[in-house]
TORMIFI-377021 format. One record per residue (C-alpha): residue number from 1; x, y, z; residue in three letters. Coordinates in nm, 3 decimals, padded with zeros to 5 digits. Last residue first. Layout:
+------+---------+---------+---------+------+
| resi |      c1 |      c2 |      c3 | resn |
+------+---------+---------+---------+------+
|  NUM |       X |       Y |       Z |  ALA |
...
+------+---------+---------+---------+------+
***
This chain:
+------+---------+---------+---------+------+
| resi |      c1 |      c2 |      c3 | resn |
+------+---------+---------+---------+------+
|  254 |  01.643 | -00.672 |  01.060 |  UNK |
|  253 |  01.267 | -00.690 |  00.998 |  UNK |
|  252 |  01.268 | -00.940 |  00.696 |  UNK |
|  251 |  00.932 | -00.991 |  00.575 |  UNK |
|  250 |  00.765 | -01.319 |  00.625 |  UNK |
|  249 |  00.623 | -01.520 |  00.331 |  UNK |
|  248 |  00.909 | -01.458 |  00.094 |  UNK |
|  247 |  00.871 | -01.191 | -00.191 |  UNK |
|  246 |  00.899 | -01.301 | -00.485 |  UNK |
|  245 |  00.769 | -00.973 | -00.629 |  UNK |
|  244 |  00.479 | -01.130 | -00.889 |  UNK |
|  243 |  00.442 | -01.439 | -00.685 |  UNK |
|  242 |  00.429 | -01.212 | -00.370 |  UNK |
|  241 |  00.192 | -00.952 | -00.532 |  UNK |
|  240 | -00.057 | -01.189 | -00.719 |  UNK |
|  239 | -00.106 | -01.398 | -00.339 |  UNK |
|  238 | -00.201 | -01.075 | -00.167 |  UNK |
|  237 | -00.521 | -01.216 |  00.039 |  UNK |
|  236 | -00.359 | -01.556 |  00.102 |  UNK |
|  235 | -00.032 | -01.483 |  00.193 |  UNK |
|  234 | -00.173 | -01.199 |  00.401 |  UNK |
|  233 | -00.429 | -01.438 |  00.592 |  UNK |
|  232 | -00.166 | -01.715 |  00.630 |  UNK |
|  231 |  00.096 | -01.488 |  00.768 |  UNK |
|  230 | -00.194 | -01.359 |  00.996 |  UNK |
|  229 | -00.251 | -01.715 |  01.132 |  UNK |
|  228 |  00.160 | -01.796 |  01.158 |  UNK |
|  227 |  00.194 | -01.454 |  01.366 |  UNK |
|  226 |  00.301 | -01.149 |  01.287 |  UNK |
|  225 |  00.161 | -00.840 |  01.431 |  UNK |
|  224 |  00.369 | -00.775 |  01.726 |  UNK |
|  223 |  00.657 | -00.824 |  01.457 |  UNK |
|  222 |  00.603 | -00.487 |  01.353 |  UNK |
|  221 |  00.694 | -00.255 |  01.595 |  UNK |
|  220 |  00.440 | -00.157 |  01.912 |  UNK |
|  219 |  00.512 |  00.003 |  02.231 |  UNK |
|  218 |  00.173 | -00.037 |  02.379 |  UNK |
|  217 | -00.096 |  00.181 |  02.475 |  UNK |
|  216 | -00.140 |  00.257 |  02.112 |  UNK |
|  215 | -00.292 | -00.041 |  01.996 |  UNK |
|  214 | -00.592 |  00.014 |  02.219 |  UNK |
|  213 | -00.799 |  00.189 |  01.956 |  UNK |
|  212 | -00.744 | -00.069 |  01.716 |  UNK |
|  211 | -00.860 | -00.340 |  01.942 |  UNK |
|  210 | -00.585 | -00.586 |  02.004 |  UNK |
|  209 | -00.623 | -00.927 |  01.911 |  UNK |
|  208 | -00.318 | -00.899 |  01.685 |  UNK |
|  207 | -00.085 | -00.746 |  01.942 |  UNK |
|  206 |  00.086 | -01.087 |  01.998 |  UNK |
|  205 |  00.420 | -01.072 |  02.305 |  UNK |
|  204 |  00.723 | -00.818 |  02.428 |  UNK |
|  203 |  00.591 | -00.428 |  02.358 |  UNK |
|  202 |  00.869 | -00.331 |  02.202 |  UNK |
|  201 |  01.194 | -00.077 |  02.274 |  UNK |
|  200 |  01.224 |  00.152 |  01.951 |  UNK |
|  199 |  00.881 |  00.234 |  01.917 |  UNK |
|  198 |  00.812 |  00.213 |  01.542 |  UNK |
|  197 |  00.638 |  00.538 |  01.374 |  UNK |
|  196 |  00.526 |  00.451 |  01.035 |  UNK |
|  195 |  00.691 |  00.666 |  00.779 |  UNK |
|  194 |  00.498 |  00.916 |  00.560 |  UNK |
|  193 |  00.804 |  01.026 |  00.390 |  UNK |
|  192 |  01.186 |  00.898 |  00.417 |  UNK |
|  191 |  01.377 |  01.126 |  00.154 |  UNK |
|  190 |  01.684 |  01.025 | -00.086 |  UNK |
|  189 |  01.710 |  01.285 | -00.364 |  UNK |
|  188 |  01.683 |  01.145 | -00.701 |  UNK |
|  187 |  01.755 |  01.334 | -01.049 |  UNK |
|  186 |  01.661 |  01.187 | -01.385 |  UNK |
|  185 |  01.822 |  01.093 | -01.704 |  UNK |
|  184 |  01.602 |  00.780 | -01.736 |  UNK |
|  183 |  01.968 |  00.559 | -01.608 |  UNK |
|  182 |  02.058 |  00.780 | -01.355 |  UNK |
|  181 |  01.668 |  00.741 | -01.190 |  UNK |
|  180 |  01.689 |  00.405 | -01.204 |  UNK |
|  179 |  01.989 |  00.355 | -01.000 |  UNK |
|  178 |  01.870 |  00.576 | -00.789 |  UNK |
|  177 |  01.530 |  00.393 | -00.769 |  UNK |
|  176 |  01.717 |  00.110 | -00.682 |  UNK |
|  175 |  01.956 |  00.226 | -00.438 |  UNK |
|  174 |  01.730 |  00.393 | -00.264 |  UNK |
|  173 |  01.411 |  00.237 | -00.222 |  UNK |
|  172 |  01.583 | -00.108 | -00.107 |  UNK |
|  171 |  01.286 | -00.213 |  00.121 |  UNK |
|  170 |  01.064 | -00.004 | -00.080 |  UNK |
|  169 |  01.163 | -00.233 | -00.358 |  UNK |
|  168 |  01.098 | -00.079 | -00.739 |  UNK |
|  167 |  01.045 | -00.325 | -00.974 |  UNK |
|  166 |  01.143 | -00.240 | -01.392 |  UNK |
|  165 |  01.034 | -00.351 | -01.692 |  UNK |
|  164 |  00.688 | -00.498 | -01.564 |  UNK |
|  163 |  00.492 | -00.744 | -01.687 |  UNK |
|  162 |  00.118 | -00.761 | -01.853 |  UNK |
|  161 |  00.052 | -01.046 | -02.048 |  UNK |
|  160 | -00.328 | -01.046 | -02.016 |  UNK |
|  159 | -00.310 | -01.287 | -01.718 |  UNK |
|  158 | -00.084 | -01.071 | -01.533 |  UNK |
|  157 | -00.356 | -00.782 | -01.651 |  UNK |
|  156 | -00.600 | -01.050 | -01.452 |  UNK |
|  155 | -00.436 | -01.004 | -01.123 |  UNK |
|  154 | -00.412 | -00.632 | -01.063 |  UNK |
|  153 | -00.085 | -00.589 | -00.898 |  UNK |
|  152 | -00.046 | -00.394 | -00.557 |  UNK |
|  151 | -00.356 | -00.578 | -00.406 |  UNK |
|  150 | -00.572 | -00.380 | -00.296 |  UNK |
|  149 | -00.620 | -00.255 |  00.066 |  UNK |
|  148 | -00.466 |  00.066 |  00.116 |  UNK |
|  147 | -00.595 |  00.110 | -00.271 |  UNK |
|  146 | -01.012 |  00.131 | -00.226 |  UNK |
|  145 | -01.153 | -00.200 | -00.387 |  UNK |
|  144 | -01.058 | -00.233 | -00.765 |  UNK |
|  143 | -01.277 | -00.303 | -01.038 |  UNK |
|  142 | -01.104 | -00.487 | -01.278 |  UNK |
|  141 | -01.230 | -00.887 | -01.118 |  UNK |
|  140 | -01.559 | -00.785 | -01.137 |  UNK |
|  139 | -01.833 | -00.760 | -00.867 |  UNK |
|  138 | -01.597 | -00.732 | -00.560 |  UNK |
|  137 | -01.777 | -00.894 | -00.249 |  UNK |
|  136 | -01.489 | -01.125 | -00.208 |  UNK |
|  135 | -01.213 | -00.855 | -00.163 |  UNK |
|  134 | -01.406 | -00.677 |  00.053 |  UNK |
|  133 | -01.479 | -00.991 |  00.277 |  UNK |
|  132 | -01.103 | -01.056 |  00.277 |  UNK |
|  131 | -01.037 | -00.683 |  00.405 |  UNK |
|  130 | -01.273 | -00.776 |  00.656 |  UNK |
|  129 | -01.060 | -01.123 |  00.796 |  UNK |
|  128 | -00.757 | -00.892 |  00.782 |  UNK |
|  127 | -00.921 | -00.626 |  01.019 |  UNK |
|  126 | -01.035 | -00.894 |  01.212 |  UNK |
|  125 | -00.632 | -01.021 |  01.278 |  UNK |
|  124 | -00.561 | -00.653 |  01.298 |  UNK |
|  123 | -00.822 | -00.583 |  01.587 |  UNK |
|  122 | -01.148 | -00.409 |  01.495 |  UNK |
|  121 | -01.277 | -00.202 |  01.801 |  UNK |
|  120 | -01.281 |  00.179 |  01.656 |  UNK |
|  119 | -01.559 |  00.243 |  01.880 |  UNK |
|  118 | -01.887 |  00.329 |  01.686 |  UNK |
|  117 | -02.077 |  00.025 |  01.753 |  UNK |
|  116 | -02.366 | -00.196 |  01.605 |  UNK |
|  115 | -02.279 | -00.569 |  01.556 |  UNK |
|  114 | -02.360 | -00.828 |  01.335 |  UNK |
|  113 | -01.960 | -00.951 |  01.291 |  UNK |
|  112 | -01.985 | -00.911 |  00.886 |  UNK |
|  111 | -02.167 | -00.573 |  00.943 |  UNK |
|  110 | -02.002 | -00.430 |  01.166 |  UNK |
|  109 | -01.658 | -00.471 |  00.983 |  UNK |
|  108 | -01.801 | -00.356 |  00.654 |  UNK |
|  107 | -01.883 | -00.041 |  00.893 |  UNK |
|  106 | -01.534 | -00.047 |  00.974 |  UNK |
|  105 | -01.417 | -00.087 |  00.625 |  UNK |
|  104 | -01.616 |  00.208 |  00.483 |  UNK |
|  103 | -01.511 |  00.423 |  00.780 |  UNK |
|  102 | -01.151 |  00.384 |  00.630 |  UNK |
|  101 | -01.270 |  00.505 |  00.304 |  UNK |
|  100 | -01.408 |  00.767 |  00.512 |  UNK |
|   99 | -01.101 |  00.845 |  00.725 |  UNK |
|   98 | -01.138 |  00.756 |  01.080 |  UNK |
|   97 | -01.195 |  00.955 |  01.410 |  UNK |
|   96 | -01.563 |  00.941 |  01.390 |  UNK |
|   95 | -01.566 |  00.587 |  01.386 |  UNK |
|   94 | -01.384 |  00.616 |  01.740 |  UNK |
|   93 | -01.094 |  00.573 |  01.912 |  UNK |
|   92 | -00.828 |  00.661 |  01.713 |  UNK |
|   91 | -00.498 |  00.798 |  01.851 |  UNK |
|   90 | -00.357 |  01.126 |  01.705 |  UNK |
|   89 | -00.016 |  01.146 |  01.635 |  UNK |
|   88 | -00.090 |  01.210 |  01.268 |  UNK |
|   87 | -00.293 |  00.846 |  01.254 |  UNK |
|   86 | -00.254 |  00.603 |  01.516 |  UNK |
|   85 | -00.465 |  00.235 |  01.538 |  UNK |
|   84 | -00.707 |  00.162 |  01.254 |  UNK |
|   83 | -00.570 |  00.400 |  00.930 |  UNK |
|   82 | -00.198 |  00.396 |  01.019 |  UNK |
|   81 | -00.142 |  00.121 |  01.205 |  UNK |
|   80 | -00.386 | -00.082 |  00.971 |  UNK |
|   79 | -00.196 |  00.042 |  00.667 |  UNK |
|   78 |  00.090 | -00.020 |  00.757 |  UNK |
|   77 |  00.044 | -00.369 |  00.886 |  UNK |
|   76 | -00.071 | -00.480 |  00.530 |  UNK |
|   75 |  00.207 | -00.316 |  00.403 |  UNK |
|   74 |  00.498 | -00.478 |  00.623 |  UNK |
|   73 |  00.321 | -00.793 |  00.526 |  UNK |
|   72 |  00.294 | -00.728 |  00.127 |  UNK |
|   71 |  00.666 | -00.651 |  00.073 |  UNK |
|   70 |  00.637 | -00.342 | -00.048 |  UNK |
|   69 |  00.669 | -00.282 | -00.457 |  UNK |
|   68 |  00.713 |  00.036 | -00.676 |  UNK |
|   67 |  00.620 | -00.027 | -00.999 |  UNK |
|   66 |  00.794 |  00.062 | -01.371 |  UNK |
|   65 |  00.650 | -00.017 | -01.676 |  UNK |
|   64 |  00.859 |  00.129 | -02.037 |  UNK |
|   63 |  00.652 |  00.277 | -02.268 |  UNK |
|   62 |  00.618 |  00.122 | -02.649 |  UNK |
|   61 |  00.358 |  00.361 | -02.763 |  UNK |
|   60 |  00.089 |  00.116 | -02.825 |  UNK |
|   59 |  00.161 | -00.164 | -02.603 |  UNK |
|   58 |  00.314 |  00.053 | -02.292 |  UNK |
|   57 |  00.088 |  00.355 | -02.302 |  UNK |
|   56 | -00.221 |  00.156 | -02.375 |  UNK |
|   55 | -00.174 | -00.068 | -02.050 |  UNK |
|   54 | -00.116 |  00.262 | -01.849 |  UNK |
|   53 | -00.446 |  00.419 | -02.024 |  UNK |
|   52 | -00.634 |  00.053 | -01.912 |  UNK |
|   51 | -00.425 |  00.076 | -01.541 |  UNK |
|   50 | -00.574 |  00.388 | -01.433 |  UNK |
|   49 | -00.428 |  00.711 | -01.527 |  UNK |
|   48 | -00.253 |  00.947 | -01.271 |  UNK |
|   47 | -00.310 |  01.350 | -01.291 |  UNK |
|   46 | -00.555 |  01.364 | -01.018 |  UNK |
|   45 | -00.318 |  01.126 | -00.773 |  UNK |
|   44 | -00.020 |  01.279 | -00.856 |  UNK |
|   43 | -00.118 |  01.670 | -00.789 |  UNK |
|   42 | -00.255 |  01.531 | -00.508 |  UNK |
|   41 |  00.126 |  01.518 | -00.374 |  UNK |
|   40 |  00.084 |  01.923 | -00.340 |  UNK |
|   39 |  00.295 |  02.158 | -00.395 |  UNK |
|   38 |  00.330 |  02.080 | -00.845 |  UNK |
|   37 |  00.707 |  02.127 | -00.905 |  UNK |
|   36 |  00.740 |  02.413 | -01.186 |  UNK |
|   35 |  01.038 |  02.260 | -01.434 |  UNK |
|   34 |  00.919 |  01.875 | -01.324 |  UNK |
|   33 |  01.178 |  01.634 | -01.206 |  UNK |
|   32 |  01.148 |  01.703 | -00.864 |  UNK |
|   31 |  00.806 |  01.641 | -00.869 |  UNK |
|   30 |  00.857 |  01.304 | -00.974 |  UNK |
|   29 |  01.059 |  01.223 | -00.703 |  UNK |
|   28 |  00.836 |  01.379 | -00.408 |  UNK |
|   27 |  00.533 |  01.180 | -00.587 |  UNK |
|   26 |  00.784 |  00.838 | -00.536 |  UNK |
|   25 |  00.833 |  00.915 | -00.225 |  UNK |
|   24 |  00.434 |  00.982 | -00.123 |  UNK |
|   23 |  00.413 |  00.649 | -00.340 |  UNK |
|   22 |  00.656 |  00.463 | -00.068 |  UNK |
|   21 |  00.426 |  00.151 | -00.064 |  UNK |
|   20 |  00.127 |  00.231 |  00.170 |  UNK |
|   19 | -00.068 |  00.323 | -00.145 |  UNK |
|   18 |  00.040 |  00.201 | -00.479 |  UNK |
|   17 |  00.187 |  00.265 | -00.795 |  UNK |
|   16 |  00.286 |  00.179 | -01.124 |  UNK |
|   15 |  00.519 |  00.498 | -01.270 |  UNK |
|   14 |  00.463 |  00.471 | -01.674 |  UNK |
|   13 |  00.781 |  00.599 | -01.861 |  UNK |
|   12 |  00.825 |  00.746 | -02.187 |  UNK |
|   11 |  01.079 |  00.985 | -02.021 |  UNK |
|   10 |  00.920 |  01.300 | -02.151 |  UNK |
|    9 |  00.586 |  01.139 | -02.182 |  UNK |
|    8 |  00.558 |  01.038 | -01.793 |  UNK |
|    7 |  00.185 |  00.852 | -01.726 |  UNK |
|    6 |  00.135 |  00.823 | -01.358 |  UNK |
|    5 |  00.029 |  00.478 | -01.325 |  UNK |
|    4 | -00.309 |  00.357 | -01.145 |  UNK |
|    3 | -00.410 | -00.031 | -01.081 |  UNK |
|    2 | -00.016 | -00.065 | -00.919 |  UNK |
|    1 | -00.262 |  00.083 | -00.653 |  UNK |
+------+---------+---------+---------+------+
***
C-alpha cells in the first residue's frame, strides 16, 4: 500500500509498496536476491511491516525509502478491471464471483445506492463514487482501507516529514529499478507480471456506465474509462499520490 514496506537489512533498504502498482514485480525482484527464493509472492506480504516499523527503520537506523509508484488513473482502472470486470480469464457476473475484499466494496456499493442484488452491476464511474464512501467512512486517518483502493502514500506520514529516497515508476519500471538495483548491489531481471489484458483494437466510445459484468463484451483499453468526470473523481480521491509523484491528471497511454 506504500502503508506496508518490506524491510531489507542486508541492503538497509525499505521497499514501499502497493497493490495494482507492479508489487508482484517488485516480489519477483526481491526474491531473486535472496540465497533460497521464497515460491510464493505471499512470502512478501507476511514478511512486510506496516508503515510505523518502515518509519522506525529509516529514522532510527538510517534506511534508505524506496516506493514503487503508478500513475493513479491507470491504477484506479486496474483494479476495477481486474477485481469488477475480468479476473484470470474468467468474467464476473456475480457477488459470488468476487474476491472478499472485493465483496466488501460491492456490498458497500448496495448499500450507498439502497439496493439488494447479487449481480456484479457497479459500473467504474459508481465504483469510484464507492471507493470515495470508503475513504470517508475511515475512522482515523492511519488506518488504511483494503490496498487496491488506498492511496499509494499515507497522507499524514507526508505531514510527519516522511519522503522518499528513491520513486520507482511502473511506467518506466525498468530502467529505473535497474538502475537502482546496480547501484544497492543487486540483480534485476526485466519481467511483465500480473498485466491487465488490453484488446488491441478498442471498443470506439465511454465504458464508464458499464456494469462490471458487461465490461467484457467489449474490446476495452484504457481510455474507455477516462472521461473529464472520472478524471475529477481520481484526482480527487488520490490527491497525496499525484502531488507526491507529479503525476499529471491524465496518464499518458502512448
Amino acid at each position: 500500500m506504500g502503508w506496508r514496506g518490506y524491510i531489507h537489512p542486508p541492503k538497509k533498504t525499505v521497499f514501499f509498496w502497493s497493490q495494482k502498482a507492479a508489487c508482484t514485480s517488485l516480489f519477483h525482484f526481491l526474491a531473486d536476491n535472496i540465497d533460497v527464493p521464497p515460491v510464493n509472492k505471499r512470502y512478501f506480504h507476511l514478511n512486510s511491516q506496516s508503515y510505523k516499523q518502515g518509519l522506525e527503520a529509516i529514522r532510527k537506523q538510517r534506511y534508505r525509502s524506496v516506493i514503487l509508484a503508478r500513475h493513479p488513473v491507470t491504477r484506479s482502472i486496474s483494479a476495477y478491471l481486474n477485481k469488477f470486470c475480468v479476473y484470470r480469464g474468467k468474467t464476473l457476473q456475480t457477488r459470488d464471483d468476487l474476491e472478499p475484499f472485493a465483496q466488501d466494496l460491492h456490498d458497500l456499493y448496495c448499500v450507498e445506492r439502497g439496493i439488494k442484488t447479487d449481480r456484479n452491476i457497479m459500473t467504474f464511474a459508481q465504483f469510484l463514487d464507492t471507493v470515495a464512501a470508503l475513504h470517508d467512512q475511515r475512522q482515523k486517518t492511519e488506518l488504511p482501507v483494503n490496498g487496491h483502493w488506498e492511496t499509494q502514500v499515507p497522507a499524514f506520514l507526508l505531514e510527519q516529514g516522511l519522503r522518499y529516497d528513491a520513486v520507482i515508476h511502473v511506467e518506466t519500471l525498468d530502467s529505473e529499478l535497474g538502475a537502482l538495483a546496480a547501484e544497492l548491489g543487486m540483480t534485476y531481471q526485466s519481467r511483465q507480471m500480473n498485466k491487465t489484458n488490453i484488446a488491441p483494437e478498442r471498443h470506439a466510445g465511454s465504458l464508464i456506465d458499464v456494469a462490471g459484468c458487461d465490461i467484457s463484451k467489449h474490446n476495452f483499453g484504457y481510455e474507455n474509462f477516462i472521461s473529464p468526470l472520472t478524471l475529477r473523481r481520481i484526482q480527487t480521491l488520490y490527491a497525496v499520490d499525484f502531488q507526491t509523484f507529479g503525476y499529471p491528471p491524465a496518464p499518458d497511454l502512448g
